[in-house]
HTML snippet that shows the backbone in 3Dmol.js (N, CA, C, O; Angstrom):
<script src="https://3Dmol.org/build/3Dmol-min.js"></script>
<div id="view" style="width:600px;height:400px;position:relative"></div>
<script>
const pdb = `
ATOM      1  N   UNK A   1       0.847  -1.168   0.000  1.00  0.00           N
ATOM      2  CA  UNK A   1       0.000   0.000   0.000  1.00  0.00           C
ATOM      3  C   UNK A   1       0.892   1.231   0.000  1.00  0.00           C
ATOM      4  O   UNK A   1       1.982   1.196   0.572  1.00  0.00           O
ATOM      5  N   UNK A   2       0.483   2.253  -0.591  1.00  0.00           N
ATOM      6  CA  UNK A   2       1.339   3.543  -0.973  1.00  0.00           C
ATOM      7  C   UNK A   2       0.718   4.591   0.324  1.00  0.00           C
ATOM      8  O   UNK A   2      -0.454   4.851   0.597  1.00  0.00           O
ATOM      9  N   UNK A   3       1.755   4.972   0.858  1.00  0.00           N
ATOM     10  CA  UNK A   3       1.700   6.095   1.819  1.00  0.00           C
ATOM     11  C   UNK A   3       2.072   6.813   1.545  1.00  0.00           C
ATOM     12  O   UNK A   3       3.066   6.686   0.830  1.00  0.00           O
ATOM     13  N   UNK A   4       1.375   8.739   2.027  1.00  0.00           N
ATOM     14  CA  UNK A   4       2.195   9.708   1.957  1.00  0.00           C
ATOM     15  C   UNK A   4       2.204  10.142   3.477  1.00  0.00           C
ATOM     16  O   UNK A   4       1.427   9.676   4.310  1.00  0.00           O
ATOM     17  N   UNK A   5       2.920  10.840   3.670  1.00  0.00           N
ATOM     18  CA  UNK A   5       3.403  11.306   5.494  1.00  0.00           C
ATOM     19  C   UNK A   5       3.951  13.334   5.066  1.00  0.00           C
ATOM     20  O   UNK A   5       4.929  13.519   4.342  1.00  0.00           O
ATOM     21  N   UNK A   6       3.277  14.369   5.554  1.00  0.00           N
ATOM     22  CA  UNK A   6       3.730  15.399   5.748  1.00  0.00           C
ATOM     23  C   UNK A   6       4.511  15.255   7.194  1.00  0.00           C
ATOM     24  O   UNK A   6       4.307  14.844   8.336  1.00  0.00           O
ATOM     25  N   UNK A   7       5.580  15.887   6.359  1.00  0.00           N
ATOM     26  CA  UNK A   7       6.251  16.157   7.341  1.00  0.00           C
ATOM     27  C   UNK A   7       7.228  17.539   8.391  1.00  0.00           C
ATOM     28  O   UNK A   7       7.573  18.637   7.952  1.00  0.00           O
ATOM     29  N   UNK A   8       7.377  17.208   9.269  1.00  0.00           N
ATOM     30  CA  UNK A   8       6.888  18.288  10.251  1.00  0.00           C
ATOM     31  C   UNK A   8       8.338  18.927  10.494  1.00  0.00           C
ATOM     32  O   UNK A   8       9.197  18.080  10.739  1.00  0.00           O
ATOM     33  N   UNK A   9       8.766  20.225  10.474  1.00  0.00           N
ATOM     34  CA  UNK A   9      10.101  20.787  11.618  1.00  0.00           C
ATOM     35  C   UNK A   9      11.399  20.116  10.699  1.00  0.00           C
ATOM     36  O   UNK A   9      12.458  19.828  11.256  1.00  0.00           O
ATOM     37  N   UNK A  10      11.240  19.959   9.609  1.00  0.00           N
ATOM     38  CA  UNK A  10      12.296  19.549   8.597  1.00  0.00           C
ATOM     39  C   UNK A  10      12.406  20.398   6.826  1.00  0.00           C
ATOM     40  O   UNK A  10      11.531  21.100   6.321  1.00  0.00           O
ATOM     41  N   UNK A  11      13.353  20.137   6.398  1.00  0.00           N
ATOM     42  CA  UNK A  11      13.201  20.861   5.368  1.00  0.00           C
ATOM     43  C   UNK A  11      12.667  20.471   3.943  1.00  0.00           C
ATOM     44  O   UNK A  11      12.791  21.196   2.956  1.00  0.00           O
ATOM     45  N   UNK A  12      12.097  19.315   3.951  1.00  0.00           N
ATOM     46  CA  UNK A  12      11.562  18.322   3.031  1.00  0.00           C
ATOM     47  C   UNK A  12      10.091  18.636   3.558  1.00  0.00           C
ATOM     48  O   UNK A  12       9.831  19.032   4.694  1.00  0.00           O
ATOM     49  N   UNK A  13       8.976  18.340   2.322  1.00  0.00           N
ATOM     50  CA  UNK A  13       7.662  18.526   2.472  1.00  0.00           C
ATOM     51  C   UNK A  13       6.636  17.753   2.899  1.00  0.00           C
ATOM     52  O   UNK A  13       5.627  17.985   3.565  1.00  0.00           O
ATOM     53  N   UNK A  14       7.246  16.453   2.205  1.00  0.00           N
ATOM     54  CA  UNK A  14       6.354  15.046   2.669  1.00  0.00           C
ATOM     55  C   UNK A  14       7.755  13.909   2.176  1.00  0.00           C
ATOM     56  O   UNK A  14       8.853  14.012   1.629  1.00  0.00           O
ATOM     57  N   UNK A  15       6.936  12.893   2.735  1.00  0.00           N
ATOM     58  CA  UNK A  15       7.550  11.154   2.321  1.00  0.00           C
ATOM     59  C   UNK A  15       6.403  10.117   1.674  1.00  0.00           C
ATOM     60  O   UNK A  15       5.355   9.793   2.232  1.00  0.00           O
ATOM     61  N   UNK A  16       6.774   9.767   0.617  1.00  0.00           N
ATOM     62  CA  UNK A  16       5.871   8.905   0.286  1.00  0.00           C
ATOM     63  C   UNK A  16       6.785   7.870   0.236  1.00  0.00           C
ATOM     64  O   UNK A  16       7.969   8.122   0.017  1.00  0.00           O
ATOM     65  N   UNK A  17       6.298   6.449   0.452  1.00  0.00           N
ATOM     66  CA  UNK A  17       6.855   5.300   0.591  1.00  0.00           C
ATOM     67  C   UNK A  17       5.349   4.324   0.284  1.00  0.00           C
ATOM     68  O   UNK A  17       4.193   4.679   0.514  1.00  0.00           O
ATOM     69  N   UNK A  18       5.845   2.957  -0.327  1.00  0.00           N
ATOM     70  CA  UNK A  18       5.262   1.112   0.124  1.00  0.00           C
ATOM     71  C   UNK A  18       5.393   0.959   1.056  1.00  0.00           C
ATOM     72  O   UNK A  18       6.228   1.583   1.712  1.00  0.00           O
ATOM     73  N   UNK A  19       4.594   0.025   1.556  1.00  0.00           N
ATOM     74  CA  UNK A  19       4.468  -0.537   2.796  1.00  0.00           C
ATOM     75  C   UNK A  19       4.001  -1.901   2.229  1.00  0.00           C
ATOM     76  O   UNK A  19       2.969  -1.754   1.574  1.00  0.00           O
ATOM     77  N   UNK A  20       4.403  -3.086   2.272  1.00  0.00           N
ATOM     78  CA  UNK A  20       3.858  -4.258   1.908  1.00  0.00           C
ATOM     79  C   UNK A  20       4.190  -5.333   2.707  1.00  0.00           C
ATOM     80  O   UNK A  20       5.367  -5.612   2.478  1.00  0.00           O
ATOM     81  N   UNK A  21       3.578  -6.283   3.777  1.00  0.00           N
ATOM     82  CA  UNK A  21       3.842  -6.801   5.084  1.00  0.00           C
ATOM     83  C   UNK A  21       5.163  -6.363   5.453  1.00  0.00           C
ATOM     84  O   UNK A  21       6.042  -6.906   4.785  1.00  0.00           O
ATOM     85  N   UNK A  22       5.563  -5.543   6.316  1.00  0.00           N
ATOM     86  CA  UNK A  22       5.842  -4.454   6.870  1.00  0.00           C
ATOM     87  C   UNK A  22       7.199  -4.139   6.156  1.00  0.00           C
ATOM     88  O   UNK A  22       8.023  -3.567   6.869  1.00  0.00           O
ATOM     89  N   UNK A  23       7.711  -4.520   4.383  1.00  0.00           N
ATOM     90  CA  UNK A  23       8.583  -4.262   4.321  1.00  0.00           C
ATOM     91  C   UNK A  23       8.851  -3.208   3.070  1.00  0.00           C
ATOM     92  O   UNK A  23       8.487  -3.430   1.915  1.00  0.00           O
ATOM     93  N   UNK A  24       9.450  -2.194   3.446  1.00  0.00           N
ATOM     94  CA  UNK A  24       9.605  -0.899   2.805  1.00  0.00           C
ATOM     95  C   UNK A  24      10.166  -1.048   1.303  1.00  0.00           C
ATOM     96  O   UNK A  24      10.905  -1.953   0.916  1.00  0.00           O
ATOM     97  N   UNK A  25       9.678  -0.002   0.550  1.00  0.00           N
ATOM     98  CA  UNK A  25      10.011   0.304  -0.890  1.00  0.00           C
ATOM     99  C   UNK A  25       9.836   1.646  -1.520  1.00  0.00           C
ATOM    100  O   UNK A  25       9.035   2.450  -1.043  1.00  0.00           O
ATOM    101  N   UNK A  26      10.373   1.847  -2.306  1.00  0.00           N
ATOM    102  CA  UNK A  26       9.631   3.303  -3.191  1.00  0.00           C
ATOM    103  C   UNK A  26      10.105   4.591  -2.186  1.00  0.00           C
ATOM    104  O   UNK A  26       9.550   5.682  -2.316  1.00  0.00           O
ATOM    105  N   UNK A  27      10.833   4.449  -1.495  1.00  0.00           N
ATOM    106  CA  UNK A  27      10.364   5.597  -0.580  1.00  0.00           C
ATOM    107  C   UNK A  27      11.244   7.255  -1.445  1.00  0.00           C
ATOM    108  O   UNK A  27      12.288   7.298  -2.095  1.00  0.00           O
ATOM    109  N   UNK A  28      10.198   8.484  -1.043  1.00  0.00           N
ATOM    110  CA  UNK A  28      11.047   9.385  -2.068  1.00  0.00           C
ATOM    111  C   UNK A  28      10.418  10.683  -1.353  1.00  0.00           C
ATOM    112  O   UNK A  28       9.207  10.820  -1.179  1.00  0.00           O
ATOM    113  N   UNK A  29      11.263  11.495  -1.011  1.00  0.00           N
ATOM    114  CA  UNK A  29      10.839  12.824  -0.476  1.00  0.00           C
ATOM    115  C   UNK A  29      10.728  13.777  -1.139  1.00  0.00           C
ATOM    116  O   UNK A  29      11.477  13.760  -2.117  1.00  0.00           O
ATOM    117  N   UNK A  30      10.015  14.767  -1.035  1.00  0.00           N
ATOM    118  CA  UNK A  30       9.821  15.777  -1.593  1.00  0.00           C
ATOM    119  C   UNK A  30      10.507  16.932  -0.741  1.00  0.00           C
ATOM    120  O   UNK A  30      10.270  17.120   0.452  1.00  0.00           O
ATOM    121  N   UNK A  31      11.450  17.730  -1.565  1.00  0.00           N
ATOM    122  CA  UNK A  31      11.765  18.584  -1.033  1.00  0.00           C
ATOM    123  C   UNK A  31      13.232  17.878  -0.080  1.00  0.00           C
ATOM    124  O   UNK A  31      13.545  16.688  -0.069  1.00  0.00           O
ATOM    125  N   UNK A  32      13.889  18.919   0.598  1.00  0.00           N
ATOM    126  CA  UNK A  32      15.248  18.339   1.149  1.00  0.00           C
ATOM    127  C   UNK A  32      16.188  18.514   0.639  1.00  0.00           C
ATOM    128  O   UNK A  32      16.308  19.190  -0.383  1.00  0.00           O
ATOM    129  N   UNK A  33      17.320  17.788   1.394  1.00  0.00           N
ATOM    130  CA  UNK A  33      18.831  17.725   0.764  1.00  0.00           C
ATOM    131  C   UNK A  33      18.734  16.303   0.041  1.00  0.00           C
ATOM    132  O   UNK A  33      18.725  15.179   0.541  1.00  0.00           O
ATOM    133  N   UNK A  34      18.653  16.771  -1.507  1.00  0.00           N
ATOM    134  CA  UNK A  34      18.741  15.718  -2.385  1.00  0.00           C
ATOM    135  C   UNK A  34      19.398  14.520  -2.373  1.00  0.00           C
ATOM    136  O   UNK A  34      18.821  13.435  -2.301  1.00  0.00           O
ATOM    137  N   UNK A  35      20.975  14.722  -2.461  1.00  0.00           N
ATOM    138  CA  UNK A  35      21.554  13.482  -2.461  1.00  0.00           C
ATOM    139  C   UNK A  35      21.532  13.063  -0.801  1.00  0.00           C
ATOM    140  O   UNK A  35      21.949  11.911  -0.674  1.00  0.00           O
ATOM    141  N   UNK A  36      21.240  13.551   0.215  1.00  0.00           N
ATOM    142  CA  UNK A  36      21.511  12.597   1.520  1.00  0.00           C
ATOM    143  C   UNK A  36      19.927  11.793   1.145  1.00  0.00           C
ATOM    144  O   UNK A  36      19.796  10.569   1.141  1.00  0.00           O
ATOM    145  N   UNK A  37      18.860  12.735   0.858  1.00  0.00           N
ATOM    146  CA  UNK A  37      17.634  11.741   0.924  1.00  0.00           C
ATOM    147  C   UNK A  37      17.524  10.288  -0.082  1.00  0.00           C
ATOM    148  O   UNK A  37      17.065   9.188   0.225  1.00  0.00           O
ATOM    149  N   UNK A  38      18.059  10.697  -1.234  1.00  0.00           N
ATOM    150  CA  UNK A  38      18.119   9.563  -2.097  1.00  0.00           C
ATOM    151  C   UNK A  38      19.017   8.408  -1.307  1.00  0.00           C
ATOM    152  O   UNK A  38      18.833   7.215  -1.546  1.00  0.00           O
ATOM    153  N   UNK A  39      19.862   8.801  -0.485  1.00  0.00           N
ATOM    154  CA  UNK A  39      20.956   7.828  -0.281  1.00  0.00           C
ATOM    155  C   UNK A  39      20.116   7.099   1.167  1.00  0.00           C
ATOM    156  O   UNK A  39      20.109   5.914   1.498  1.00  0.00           O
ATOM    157  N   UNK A  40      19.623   7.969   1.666  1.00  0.00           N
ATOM    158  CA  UNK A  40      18.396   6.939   2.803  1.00  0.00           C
ATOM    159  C   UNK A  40      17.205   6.206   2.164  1.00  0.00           C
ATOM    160  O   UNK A  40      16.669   5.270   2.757  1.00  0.00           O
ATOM    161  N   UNK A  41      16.775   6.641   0.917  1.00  0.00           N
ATOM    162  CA  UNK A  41      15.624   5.662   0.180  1.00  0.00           C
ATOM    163  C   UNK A  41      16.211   4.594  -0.125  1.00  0.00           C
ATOM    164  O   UNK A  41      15.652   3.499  -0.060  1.00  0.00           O
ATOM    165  N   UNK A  42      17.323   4.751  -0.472  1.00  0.00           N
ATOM    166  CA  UNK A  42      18.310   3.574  -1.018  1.00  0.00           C
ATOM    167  C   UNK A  42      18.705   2.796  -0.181  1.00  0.00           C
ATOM    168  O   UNK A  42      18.443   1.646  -0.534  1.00  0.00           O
ATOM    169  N   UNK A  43      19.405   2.861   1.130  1.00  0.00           N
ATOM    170  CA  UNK A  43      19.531   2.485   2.415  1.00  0.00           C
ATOM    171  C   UNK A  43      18.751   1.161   2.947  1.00  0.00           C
ATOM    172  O   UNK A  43      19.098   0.024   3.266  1.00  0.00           O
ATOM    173  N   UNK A  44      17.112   2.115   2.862  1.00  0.00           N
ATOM    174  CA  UNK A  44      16.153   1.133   3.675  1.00  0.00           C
ATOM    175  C   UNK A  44      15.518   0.339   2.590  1.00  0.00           C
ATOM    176  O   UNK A  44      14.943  -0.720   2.840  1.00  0.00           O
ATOM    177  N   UNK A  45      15.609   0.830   1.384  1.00  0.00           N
ATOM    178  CA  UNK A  45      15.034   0.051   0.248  1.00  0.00           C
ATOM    179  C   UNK A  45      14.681  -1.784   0.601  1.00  0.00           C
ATOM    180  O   UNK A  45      15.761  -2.375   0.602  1.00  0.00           O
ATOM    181  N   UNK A  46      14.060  -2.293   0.748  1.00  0.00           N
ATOM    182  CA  UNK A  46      13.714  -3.898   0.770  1.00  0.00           C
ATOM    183  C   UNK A  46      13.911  -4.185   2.497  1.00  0.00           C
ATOM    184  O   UNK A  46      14.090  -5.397   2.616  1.00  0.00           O
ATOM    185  N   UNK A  47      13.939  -3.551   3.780  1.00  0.00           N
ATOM    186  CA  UNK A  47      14.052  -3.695   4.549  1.00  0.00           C
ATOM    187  C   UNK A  47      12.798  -3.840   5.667  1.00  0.00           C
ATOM    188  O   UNK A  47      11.660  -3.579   5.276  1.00  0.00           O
ATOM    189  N   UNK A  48      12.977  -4.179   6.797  1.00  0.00           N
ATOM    190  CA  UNK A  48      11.470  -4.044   7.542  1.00  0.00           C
ATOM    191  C   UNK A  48      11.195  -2.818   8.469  1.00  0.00           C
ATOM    192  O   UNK A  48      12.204  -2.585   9.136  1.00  0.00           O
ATOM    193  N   UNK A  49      10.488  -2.222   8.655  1.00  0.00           N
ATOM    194  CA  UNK A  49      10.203  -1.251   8.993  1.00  0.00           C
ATOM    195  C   UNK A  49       9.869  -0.848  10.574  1.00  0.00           C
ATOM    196  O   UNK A  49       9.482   0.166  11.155  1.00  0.00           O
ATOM    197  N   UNK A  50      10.224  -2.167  10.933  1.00  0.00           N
ATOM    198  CA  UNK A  50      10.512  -2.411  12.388  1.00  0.00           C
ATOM    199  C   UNK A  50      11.727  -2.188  12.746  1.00  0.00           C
ATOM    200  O   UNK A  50      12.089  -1.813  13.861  1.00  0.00           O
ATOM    201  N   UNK A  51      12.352  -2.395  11.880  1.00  0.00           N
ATOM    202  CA  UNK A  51      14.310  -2.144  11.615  1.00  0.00           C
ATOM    203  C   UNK A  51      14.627  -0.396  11.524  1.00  0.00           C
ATOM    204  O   UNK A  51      15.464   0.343  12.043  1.00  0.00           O
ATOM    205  N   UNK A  52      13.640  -0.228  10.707  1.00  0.00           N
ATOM    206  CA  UNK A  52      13.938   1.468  10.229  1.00  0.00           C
ATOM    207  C   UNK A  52      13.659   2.255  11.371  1.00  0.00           C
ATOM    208  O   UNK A  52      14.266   3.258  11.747  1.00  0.00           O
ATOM    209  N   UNK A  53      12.502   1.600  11.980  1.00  0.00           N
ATOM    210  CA  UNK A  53      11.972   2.825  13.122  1.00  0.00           C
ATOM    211  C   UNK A  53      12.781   2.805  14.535  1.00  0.00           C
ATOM    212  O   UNK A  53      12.732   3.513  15.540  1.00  0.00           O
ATOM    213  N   UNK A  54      13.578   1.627  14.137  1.00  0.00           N
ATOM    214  CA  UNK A  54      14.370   1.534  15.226  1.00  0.00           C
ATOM    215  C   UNK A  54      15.918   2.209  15.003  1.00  0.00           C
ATOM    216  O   UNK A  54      16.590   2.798  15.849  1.00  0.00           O
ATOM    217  N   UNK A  55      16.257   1.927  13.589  1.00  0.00           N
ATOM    218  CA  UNK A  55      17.568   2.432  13.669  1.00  0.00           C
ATOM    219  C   UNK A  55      17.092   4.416  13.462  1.00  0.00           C
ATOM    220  O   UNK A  55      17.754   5.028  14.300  1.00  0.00           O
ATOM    221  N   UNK A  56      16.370   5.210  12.787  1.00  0.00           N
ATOM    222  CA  UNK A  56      16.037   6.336  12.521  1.00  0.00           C
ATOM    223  C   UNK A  56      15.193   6.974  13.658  1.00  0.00           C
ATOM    224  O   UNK A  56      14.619   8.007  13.315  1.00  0.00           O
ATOM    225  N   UNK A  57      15.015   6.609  14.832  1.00  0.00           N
ATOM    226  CA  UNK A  57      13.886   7.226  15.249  1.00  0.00           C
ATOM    227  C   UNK A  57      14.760   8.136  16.375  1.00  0.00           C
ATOM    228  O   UNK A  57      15.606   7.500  17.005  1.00  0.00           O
ATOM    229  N   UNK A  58      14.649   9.283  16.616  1.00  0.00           N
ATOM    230  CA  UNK A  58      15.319  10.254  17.560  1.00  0.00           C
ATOM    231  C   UNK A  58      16.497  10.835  16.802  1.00  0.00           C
ATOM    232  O   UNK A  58      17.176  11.600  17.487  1.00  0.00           O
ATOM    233  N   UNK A  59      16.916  10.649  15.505  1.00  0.00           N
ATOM    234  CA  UNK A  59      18.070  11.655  14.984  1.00  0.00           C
ATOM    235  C   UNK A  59      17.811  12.941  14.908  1.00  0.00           C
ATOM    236  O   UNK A  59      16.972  13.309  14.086  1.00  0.00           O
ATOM    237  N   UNK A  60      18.316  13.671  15.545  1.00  0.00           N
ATOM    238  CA  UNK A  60      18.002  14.855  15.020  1.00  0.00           C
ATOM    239  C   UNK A  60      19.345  15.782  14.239  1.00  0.00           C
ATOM    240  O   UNK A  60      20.565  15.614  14.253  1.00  0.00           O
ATOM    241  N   UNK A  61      18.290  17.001  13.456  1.00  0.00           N
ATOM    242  CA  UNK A  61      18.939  17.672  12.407  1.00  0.00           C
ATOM    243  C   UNK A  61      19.304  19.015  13.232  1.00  0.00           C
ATOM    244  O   UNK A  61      18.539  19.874  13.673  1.00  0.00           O
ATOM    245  N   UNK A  62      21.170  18.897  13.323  1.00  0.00           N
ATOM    246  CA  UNK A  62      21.537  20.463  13.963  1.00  0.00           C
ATOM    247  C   UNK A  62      20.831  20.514  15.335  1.00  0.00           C
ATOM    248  O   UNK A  62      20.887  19.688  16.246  1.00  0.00           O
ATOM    249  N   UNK A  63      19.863  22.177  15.237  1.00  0.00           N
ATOM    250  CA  UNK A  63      19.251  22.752  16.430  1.00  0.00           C
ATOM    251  C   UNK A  63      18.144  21.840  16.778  1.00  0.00           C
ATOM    252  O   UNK A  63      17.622  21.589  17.864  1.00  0.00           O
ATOM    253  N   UNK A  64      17.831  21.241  15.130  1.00  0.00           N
ATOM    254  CA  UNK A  64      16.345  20.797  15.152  1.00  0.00           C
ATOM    255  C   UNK A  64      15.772  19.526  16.364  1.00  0.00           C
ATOM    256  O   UNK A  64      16.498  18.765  17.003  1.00  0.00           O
ATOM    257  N   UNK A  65      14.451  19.604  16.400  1.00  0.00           N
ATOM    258  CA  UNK A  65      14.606  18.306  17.316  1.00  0.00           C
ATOM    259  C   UNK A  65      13.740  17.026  16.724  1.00  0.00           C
ATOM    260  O   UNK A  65      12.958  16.270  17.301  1.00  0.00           O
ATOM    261  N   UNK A  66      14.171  17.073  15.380  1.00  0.00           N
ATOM    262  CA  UNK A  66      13.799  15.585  14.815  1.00  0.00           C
ATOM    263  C   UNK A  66      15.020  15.827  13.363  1.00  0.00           C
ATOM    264  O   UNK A  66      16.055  16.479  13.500  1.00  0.00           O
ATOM    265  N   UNK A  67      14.692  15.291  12.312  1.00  0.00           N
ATOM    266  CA  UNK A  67      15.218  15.009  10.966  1.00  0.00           C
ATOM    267  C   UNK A  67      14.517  14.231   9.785  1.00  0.00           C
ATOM    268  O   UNK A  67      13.661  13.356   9.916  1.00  0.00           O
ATOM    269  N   UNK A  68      14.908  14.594   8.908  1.00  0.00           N
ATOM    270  CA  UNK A  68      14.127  13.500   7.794  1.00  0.00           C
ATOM    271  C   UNK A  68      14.331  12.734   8.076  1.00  0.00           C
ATOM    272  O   UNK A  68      13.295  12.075   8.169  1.00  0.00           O
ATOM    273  N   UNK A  69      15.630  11.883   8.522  1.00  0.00           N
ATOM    274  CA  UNK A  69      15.598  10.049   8.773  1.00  0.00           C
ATOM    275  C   UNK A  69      14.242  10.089   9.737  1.00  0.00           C
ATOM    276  O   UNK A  69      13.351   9.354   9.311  1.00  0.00           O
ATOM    277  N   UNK A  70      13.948  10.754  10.860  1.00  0.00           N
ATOM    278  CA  UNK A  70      13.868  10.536  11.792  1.00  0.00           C
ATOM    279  C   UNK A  70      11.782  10.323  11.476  1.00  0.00           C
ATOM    280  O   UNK A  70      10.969   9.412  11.633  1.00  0.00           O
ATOM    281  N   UNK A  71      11.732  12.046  10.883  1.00  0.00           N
ATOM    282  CA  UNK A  71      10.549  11.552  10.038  1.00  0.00           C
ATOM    283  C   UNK A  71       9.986  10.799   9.906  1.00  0.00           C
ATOM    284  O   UNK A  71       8.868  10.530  10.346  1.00  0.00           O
ATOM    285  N   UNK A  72      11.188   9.876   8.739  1.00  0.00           N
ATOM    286  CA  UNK A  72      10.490   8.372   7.875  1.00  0.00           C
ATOM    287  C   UNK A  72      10.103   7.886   9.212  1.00  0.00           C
ATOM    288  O   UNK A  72       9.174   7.079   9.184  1.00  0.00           O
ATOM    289  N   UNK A  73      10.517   8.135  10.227  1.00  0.00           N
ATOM    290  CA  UNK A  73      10.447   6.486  11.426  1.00  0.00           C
ATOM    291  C   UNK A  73       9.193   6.882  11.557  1.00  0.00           C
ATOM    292  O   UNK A  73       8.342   5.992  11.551  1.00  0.00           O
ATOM    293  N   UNK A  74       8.779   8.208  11.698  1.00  0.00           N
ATOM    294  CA  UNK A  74       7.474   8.437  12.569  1.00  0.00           C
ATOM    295  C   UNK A  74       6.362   8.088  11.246  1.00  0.00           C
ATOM    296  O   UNK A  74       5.370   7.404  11.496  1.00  0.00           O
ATOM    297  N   UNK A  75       6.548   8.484  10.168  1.00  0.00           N
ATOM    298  CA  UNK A  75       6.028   7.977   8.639  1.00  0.00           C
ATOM    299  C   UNK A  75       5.864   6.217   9.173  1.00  0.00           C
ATOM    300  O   UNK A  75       4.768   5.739   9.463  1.00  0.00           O
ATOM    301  N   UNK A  76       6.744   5.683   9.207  1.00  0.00           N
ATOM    302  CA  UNK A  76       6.649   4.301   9.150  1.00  0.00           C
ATOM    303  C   UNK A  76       5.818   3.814  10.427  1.00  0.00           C
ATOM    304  O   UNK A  76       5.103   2.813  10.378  1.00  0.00           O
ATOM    305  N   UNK A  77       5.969   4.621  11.603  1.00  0.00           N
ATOM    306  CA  UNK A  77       5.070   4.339  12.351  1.00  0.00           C
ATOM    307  C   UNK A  77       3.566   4.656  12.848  1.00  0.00           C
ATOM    308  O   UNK A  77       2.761   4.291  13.704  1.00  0.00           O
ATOM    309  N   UNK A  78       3.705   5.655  11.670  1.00  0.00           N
ATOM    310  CA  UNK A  78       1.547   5.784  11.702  1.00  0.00           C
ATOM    311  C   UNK A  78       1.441   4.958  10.521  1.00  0.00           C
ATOM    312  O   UNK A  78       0.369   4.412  10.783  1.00  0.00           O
ATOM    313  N   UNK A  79       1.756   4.530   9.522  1.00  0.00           N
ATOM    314  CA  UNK A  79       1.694   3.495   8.329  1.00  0.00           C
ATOM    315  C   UNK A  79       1.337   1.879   9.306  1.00  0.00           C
ATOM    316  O   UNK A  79       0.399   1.141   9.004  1.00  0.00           O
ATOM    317  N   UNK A  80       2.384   1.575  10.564  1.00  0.00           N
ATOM    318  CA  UNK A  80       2.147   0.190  10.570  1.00  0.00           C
ATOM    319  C   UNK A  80       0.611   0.566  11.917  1.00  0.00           C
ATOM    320  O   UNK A  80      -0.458  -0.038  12.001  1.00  0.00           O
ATOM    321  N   UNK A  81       0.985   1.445  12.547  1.00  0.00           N
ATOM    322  CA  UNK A  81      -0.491   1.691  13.042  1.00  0.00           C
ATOM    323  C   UNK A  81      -1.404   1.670  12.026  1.00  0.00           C
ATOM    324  O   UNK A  81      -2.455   1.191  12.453  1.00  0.00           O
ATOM    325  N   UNK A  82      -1.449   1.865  11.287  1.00  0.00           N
ATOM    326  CA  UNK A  82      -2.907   1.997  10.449  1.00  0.00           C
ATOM    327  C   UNK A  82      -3.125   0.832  10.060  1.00  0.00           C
ATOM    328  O   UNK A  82      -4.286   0.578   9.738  1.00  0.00           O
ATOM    329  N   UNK A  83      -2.165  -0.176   9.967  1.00  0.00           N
ATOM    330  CA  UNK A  83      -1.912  -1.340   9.269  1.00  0.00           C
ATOM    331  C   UNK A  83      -2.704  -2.535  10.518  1.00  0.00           C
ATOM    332  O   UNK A  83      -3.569  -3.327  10.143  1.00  0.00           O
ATOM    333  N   UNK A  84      -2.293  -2.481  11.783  1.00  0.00           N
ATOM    334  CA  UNK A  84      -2.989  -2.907  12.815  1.00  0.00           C
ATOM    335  C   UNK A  84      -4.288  -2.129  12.694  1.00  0.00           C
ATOM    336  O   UNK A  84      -4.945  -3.081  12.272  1.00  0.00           O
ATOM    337  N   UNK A  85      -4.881  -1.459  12.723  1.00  0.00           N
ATOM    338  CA  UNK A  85      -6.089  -0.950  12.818  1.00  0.00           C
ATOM    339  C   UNK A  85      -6.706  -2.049  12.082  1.00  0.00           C
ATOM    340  O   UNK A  85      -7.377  -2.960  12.567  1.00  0.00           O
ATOM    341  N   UNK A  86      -6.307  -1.803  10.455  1.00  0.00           N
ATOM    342  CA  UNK A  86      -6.821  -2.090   9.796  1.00  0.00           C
ATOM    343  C   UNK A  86      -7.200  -3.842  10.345  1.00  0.00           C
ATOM    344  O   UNK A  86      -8.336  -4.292  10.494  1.00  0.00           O
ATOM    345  N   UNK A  87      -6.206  -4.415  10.517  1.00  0.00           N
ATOM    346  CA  UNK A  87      -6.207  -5.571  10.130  1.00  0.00           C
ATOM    347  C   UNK A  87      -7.873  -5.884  11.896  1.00  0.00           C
ATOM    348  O   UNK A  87      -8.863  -6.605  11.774  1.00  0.00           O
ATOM    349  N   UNK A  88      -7.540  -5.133  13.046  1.00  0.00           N
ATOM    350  CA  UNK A  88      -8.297  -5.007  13.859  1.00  0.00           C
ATOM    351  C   UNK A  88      -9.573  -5.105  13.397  1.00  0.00           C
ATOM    352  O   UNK A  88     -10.292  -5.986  13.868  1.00  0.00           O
ATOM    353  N   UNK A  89     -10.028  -4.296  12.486  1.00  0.00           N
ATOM    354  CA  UNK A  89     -11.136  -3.914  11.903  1.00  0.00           C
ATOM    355  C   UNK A  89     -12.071  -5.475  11.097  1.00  0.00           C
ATOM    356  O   UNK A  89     -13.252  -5.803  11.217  1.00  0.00           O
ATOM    357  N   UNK A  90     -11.312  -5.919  10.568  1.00  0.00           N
ATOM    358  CA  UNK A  90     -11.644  -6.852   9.886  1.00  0.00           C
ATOM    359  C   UNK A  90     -12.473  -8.272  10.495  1.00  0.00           C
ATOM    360  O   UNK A  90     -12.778  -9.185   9.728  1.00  0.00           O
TER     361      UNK A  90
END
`;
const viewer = $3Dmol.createViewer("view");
viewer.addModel(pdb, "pdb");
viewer.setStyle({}, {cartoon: {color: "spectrum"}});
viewer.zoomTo();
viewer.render();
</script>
């Protein structure tokens, strides 16, 4: 399933990424520092997203108090929430 995630206190606009039993693809930001973001889509490319939110989650950028890596984690983690919902629902 295709997600998009705005994102917050960074210099990139959104993240869109796959999500397909919980393992990541496609992922591509809008906006940002070009070559570091391509080189993190590339990174997590085919990985699980239990992995990502664990290795990305709390980086922060400079003063800032998150980052695009850090983002994707929170991206990846309303994606697999929704994903439990969903499956709840059923």
């Amino acid at each position: 399933m295709n997600y998009k995630y705005k994102t917050h206190g960074v210099c990139s606009r959104s993240i869109s990424f796959d999500l397909e039993d919980n393992i990541v693809s496609n992922v591509m930001y809008d906006g940002g520092c070009h070559g570091n973001l391509q080189g993190i889509a590339k990174l997590v490319e085919g990985k699980d997203a239990r992995d990502i939110i664990n290795l990305l989650s709390g980086i922060k950028c400079g003063y800032k108090m998150t980052s695009c890596p850090d983002q994707l984690s929170r991206a990846l983690q309303d994606a697999l929430n929704d994903t439990q919902k969903d499956g709840e629902e059923e």
